[in-house]
N, C-alpha and C positions, 0 to 999 in steps of 0.2 A: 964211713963203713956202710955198705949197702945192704941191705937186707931185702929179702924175696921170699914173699908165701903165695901159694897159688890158693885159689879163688874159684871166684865166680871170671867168668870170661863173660865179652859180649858177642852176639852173632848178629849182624848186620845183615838183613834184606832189601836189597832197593829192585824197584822196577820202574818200567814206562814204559810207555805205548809204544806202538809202531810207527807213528807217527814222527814223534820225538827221538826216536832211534834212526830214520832216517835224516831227519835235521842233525844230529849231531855227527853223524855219519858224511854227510855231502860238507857239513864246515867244517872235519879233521880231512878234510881228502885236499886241501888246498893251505891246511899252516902250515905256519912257517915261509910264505912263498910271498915275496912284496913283490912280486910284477903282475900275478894273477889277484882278479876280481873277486870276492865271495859271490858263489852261486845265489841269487833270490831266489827262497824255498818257500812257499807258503800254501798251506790249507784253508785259506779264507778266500770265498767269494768276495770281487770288491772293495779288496783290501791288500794286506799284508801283514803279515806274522805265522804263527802257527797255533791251535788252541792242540792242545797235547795233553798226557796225564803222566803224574809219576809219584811215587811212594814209596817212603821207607820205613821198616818196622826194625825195631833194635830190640829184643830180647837177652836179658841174662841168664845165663844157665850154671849149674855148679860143673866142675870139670867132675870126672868118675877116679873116682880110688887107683885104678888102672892108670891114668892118666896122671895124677897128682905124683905114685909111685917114680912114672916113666921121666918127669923132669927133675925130681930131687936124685934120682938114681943111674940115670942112663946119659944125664948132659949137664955138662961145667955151667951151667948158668948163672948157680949160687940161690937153687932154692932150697927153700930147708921146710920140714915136716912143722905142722902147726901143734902148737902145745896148748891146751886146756885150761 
């Protein structure tokens, strides 16, 4: 028997440069495809690879009253109001 209370949720932010956004951008433009080469992408002089940045920050937040309301009430989910 399943039981469901709502909470804290999490909101996930990720980012990354531009750099690293065109790297991941020019290697999905060719998967899936075994006849074609991967493009060589790099931002190093002298080298090879890419120096790029990226980050992600996770915060927990409480849902609002409003909100808590709108899934025990408005959708078959199976949440039920929290008891004290």
């Amino acid at each position: 028997n399943i039981q469901r209370w709502s909470g804290m949720v999490d909101v996930v932010i990720s980012a990354g440069s531009e750099v690293l956004h065109y790297y991941i951008e020019i290697n999905n433009s060719v998967e899936g495809s075994l006849l074609q080469e991967l493009p060589q992408y790099t931002n190093i002089h002298n080298g090879t690879g890419i120096f790029a940045s990226r980050h992600s920050v996770v915060k927990s937040v409480p849902l609002s009253g409003f909100t808590e309301r709108k899934l025990v009430e408005d959708y078959n989910l199976g949440f039920k109001y929290k008891t004290k």
